[in-house]
C-alpha positions as CSV (number, residue, x, y, z in Angstrom):
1,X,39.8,69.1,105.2
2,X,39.1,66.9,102.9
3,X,41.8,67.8,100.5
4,X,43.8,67.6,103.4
5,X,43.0,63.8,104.2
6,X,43.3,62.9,100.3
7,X,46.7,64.0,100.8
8,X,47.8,61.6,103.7
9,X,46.3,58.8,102.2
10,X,47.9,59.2,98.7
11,X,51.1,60.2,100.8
12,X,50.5,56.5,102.8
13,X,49.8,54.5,99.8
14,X,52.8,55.6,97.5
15,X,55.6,56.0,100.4
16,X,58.2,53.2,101.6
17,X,59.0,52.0,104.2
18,X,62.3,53.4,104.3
19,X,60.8,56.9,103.6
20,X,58.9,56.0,106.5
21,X,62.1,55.9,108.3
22,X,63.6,59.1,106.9
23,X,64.4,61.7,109.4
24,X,63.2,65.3,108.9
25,X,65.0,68.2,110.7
26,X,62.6,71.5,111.3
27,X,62.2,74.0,113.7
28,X,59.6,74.2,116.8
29,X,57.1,77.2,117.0
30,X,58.7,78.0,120.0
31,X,62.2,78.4,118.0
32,X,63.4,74.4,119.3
33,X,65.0,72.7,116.8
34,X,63.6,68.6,116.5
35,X,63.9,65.8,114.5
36,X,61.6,62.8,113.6
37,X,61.0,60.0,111.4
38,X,58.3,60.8,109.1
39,X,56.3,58.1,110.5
40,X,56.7,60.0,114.2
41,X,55.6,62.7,112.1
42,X,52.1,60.8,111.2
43,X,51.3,59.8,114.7
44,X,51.7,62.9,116.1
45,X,49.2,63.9,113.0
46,X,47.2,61.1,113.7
47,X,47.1,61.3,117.9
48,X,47.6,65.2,118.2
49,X,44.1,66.1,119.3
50,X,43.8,63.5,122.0
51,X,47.2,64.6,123.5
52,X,45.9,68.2,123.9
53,X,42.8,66.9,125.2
54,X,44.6,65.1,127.6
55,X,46.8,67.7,128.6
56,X,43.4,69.9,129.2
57,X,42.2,67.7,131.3
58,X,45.6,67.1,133.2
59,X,45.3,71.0,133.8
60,X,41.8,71.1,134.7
61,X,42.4,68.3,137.3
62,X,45.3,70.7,138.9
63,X,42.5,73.7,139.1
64,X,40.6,71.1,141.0
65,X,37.4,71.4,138.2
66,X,35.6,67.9,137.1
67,X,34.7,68.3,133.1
68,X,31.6,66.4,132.2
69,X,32.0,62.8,130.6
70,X,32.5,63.5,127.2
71,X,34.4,61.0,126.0
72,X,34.0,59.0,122.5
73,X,31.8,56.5,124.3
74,X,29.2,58.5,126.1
75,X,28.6,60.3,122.8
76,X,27.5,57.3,120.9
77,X,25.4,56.4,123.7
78,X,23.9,59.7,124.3
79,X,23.1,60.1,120.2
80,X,22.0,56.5,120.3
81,X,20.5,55.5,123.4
82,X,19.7,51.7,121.9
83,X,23.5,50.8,122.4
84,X,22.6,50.8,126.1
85,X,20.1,48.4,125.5
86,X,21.6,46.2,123.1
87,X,24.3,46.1,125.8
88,X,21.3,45.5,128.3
89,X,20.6,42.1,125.7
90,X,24.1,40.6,125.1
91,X,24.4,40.8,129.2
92,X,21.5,38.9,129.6
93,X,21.6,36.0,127.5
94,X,19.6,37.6,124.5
């Protein structure tokens, strides 16, 4: 992974803007054939895992089953509970 995310940040700092803009043809796994600008290309990168999350949750909402609050949020205040409280401070003048 890491070699990975050396890759799109050498890729970020040496491209242009109009490579940016370039459009890439390729070919869906389902066979579709698509086109994007390489910067489509990096959001998708970028904001792929939160659309499939989304889309599980869009599912299990249609099954009728509540997943437990695990968003970004609740995990830093479950691995550090003194956010809450610091929280608890700022509201109260502190």
């Amino acid at each position: 992974m890491a070699e990975v995310d050396r890759w799109y940040l050498d890729y970020l700092e040496t491209v242009s803007e109009q490579g940016l803009a370039d459009r890439v043809a390729f070919v869906f796994t389902d066979g579709d054939k698509g086109c994007m600008a390489r910067q489509e290309m990096l959001t998708h990168v970028v904001l792929h895992g939160s659309y499939h999350r989304g889309e599980i949750g869009r599912i299990l909402a249609g099954i009728a089953v509540s997943p437990p609050l695990d968003t970004y949020a609740v995990h830093l205040h479950r691995s550090e509970p003194a956010r809450r409280l610091q929280s608890e401070r700022k509201a109260g003048g502190d």
